[in-house]
N, C-alpha and C positions, 0 to 999 in steps of 0.2 A: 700275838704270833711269837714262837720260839724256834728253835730249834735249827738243824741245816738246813740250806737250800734244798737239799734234796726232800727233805719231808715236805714243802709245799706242794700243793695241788699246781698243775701244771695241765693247761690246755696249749695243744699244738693246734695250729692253724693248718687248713688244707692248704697245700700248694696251688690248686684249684682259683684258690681266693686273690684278684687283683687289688683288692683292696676292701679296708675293715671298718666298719662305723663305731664310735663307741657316742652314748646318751645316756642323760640320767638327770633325774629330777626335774622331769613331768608335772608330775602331782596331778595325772590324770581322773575326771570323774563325771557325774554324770551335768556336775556345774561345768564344765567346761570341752564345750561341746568342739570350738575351734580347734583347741590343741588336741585333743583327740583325731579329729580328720585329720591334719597334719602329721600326725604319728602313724595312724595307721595308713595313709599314705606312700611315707616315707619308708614305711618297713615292704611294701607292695612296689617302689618304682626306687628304689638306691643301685645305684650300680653294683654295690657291697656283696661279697660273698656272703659275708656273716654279719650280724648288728649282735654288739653287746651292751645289753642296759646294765649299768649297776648302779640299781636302784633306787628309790619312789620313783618308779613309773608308774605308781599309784599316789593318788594322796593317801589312800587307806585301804586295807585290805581286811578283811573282819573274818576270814575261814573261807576255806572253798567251797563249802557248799551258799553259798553267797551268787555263784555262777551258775546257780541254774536259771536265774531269769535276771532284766534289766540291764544294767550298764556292764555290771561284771560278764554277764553272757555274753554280751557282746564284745568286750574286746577280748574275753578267750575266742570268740570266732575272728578277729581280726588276729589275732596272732596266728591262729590256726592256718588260715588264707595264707600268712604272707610267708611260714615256715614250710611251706612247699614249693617255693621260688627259691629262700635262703638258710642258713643257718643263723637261729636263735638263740640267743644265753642270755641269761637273767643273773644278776646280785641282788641278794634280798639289800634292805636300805633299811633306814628306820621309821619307815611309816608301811611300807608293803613286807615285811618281812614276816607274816607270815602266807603267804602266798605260796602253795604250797604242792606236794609233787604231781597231785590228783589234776587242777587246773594247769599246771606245767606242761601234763603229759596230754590232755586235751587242746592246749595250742603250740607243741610239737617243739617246746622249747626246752633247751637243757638247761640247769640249775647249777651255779657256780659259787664254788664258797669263799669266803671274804680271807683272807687276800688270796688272788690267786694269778700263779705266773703265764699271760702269753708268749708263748715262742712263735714269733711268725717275722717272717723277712729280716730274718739273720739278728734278732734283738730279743733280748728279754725283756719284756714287760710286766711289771707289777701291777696290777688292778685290784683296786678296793673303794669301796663306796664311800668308806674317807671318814667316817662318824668317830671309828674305833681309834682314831687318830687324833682326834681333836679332845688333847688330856687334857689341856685348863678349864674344861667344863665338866667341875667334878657334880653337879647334880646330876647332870646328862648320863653322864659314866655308872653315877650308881642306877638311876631310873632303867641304862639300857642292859645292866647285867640282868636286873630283877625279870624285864620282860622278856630276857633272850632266855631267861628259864625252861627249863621243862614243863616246871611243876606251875609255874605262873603260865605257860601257855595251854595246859591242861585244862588248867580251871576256867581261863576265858572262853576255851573255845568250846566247854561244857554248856555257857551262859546259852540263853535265847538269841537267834541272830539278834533278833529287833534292839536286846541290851546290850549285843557287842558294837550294835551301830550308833546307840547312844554313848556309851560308852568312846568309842572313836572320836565323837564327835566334840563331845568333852574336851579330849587329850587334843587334840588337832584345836580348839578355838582356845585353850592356853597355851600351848605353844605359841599360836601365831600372837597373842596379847602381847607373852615375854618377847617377840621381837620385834612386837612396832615400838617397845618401851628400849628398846636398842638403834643407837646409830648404825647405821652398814657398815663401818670401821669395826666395830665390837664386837659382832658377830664372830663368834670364834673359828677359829683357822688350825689344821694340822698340825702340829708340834715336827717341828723341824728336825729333832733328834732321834724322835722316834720313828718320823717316816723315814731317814738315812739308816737308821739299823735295819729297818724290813728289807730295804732295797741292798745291804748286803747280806743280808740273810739269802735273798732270792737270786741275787748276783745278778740285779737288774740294775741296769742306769737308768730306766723310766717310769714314771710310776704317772698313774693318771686315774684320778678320781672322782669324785662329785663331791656333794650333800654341803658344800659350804655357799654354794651360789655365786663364785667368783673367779670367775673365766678368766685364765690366764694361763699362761706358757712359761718356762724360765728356768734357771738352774737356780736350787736352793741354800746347796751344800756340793760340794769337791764330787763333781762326776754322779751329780743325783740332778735330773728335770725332771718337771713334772708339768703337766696337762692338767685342768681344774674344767672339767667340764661345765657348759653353762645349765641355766635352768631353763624351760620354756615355760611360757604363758603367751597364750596369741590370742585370749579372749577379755584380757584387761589392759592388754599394751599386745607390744610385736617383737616378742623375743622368743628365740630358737635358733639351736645350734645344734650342729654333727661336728665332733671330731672325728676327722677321718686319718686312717693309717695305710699305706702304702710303702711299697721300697721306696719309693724316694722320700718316706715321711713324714710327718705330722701337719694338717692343714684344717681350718676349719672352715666348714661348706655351711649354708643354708639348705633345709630338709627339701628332700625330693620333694 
């Protein structure tokens, strides 16, 4: 991200809205049947005006036309269902990030781009899914310029579904190799520097993200907190979480 505050994307909140859910990193599918009812659940009975994921609320996304039957259909129809109660927005992430505007517009959800400022109850907000922040992981950095391509997402989404899905499947079971060969300390974390210049770029004091799996609140740097959304899984253990935003605040709820 460069440039002034003012060139950031900026979503304003309804006044309408008592209060705001923010989730992320699900790694929704058709293995994990638990957190999925949970999610869609929770998008069907939150008090929330609006819920905002930013991103993996998929473990994997292989192109839209993936939604015309199975697991994918079906949570475009649970989105679809629950975007007629509330307001929907999505950050792609780095495992659903090509998820795209044809299924978007099918489950009634608007598409938000990475970083992007909320304004709502008197506060700027920075939101970002958190990947593009985490520079000490310079394989990661080069692996995610290559696939945020064009030209590399051209070619994939050219491929036969069935090889986009082996293909995924591949990327997703080395991934998770490289992080059971990691302690959860190792796992790499935001760069501190970098997150404090976005937030004055954006002339936000909060910034609240995912993708690192480590739930916490806190101030980091001189007039910068941040929110570390958790991840859920409720079909191998019992974890899930909602950040919720209201005037009075920052709290975290278990899912409706």
């Amino acid at each position: 991200m460069s440039g002034p505050a003012a060139a950031l994307p900026e979503y304003v909140a309804s006044p309408d809205w008592q209060c705001i859910d923010f989730i992320s990193d699900l790694h929704l599918s058709a293995d994990t049947p638990r957190t999925v009812e949970a999610w869609a659940s929770h998008l069907l009975r939150t008090p929330a005006g609006a819920v905002f994921m930013l991103g993996d609320v998929f473990e994997a996304w292989v192109g839209d036309d993936a939604c015309a039957s199975g697991f994918e259909r079906n949570a475009v129809d649970a989105l679809r269902r629950a975007s007629a109660a509330r307001s929907l927005t999505f950050m792609a992430g780095n495992r659903d990030f090509l998820l795209g505007a044809a299924a978007l517009r099918q489950g009634g959800v608007a598409q938000l781009a990475d970083p992007t400022v909320l304004v709502a109850f008197g506060r700027r907000v920075l939101l970002t899914h958190g990947d593009a922040l985490c520079l000490a992981d310079t394989d990661y950095q080069r692996f995610r310029a290559e696939i945020r391509s064009a030209a590399w997402q051209e070619r994939f989404l050219a491929l036969p579904l069935v090889e986009r899905r082996r293909i995924a499947k591949s990327l997703r079971d080395a991934s998770e190799n490289r992080k059971r060969a990691l302690s959860p300390d190792d796992w790499a974390d935001i760069d501190s520097d970098a997150a404090a210049r976005w937030m004055e770029a954006a002339s936000a004091g909060v910034l609240v993200h995912g993708h690192t799996h480590r739930p916490s609140s806190g101030a980091f740097a001189p007039g910068c907190v941040r929110h570390v959304l958790s991840d859920w899984d409720l079909d191998t253990a019992a974890r899930a979480e909602v950040l919720r935003y209201s005037a009075a605040g920052f709290e975290r709820v278990p899912p409706a």
